[in-house]
C-alpha positions in Angstrom: 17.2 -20.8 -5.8 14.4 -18.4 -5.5 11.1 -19.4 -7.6 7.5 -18.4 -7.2 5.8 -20.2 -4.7 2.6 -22.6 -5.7 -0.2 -24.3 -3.6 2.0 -27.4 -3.8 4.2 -26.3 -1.9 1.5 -25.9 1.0 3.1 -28.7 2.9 6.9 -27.5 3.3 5.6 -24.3 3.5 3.1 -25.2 6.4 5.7 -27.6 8.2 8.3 -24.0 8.5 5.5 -22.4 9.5 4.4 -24.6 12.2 7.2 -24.4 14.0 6.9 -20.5 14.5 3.2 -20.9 15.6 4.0 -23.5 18.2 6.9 -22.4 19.6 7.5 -18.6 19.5 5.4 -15.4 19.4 6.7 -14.3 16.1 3.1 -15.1 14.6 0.0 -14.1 16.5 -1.4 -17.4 15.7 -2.3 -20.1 18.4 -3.6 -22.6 16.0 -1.3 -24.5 13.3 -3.0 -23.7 9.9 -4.0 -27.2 8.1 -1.9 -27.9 4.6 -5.4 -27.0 3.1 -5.7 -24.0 4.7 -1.9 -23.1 3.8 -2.6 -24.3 0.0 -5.7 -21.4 0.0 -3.5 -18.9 1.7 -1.1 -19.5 -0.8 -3.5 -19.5 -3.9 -5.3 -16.1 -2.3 -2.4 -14.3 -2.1 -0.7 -15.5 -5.7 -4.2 -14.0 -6.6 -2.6 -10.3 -7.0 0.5 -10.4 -4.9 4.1 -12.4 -5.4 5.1 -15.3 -3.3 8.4 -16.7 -3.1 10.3 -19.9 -1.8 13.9 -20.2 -1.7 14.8 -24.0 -2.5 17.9 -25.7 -2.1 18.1 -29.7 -3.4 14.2 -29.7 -4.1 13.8 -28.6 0.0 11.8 -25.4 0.4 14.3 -23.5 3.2 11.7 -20.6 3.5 9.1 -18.3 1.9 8.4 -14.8 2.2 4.9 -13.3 0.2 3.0 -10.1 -0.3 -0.1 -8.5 0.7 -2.5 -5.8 1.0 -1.4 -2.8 3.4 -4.8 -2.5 3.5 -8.1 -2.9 1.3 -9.1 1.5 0.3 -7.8 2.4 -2.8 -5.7 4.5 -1.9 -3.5 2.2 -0.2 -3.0 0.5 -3.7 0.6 1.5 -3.7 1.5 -0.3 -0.6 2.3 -4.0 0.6 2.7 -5.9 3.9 5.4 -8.3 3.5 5.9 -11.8 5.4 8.8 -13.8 5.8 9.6 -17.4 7.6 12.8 -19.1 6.8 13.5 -22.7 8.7 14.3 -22.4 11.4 18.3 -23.7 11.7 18.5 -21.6 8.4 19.1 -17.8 9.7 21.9 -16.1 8.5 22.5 -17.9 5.4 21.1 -15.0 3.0 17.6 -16.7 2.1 16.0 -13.6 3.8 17.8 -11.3 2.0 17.2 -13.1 -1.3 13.7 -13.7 -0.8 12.8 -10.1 0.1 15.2 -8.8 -2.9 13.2 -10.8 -5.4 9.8 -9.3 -3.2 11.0 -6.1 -3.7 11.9 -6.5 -7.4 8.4 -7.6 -8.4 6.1 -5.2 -6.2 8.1 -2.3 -7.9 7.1 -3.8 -11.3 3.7 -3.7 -9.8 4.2 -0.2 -8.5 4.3 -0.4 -5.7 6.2 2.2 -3.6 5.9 1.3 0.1 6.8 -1.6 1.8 5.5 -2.5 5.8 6.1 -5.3 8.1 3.9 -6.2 11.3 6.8 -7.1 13.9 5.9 -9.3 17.4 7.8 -7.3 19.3 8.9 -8.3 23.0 8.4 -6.3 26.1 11.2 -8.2 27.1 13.4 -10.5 25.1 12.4 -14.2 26.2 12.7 -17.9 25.1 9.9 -17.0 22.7 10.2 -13.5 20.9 13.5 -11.0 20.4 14.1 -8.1 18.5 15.7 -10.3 15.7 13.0 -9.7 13.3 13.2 -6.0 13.5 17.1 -6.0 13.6 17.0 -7.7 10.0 14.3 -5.1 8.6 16.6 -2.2 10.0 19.3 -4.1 8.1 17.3 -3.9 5.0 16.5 -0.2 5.0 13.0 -0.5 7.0 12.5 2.3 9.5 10.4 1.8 12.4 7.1 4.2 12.0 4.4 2.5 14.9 4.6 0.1 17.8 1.0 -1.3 19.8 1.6 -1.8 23.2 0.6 -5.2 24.7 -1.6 -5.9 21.7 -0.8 -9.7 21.5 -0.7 -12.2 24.0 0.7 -15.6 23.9 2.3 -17.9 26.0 0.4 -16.4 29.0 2.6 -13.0 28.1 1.6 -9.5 26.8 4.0 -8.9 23.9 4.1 -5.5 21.6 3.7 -5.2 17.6 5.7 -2.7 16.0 5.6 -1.3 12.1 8.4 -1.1 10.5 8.4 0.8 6.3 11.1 0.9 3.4 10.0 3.5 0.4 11.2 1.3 -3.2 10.3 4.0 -5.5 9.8 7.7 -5.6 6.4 9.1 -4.8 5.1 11.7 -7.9 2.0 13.4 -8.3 
């Protein structure tokens, strides 16, 4: 089941997240967020932008939110989009489903471009793969930008790369 998220959810959502901070370079971060810090991330972002969980028997099995591309105006048409499922879940269609109902509402907001920030390895390892931009290709994201050994974690340099999906048609 796919609902909107809420900050009550901070703590299942923090506990799939943790894992991805700790234990892979997927996320940037070196510090776990707190469950308060989660519940204001969470509340911020519901602010203006649509946050989803996909639940099965009451047990939040990921989430995947919105944000802004980036603060000008001009940019109001576009999102960044985020996406963690559990980590023994993959390949169960919670990514699809949480990024169909993403797409659904931001194209109710208007919003015609979609972008994803993607760790991206130098070299697959134990800790980063091209996973995460193998499903955006599957969804119809097309790589547009990569950084070169812009993040560093676990004592290795790893790339970012930006990946963009067009959800409505651009008019004058």
């Amino acid at each position: 089941m796919i609902r909107p998220a809420t900050p009550k959810d901070a703590t299942q959502i923090q506990n799939i997240y943790a894992y991805y901070v700790a234990n892979t370079a997927i996320t940037f971060e070196y510090e776990i967020p707190s469950v308060e810090e989660m519940e204001a991330r969470i509340t911020h972002t519901l602010d203006k932008y649509p946050y989803f969980v996909v639940e099965e028997d009451g047990v939040i099995k990921g989430y995947a939110y919105a944000g802004a591309f980036h603060e000008r105006a001009a940019y109001s048409h576009c999102a960044e989009l985020s996406i963690y499922l559990e980590k023994d879940e993959k390949g169960k269609g919670y990514g699809k489903a949480l990024y169909g109902a993403l797409e659904k509402a931001l194209g109710e907001m208007g919003i015609l471009n979609l972008y994803a920030c993607i760790g991206d390895p130098i070299i697959e390892d134990e800790y980063l793969t091209k996973d995460s931009e193998h499903f955006h290709a599957h969804l119809g994201f097309s790589k547009i930008g990569e950084f070169h050994k812009c993040g560093f974690k676990f004592h290795r340099w790893y790339n970012m790369i930006w990946m963009e999906k067009f959800i409505g048609k651009h008019i004058s």
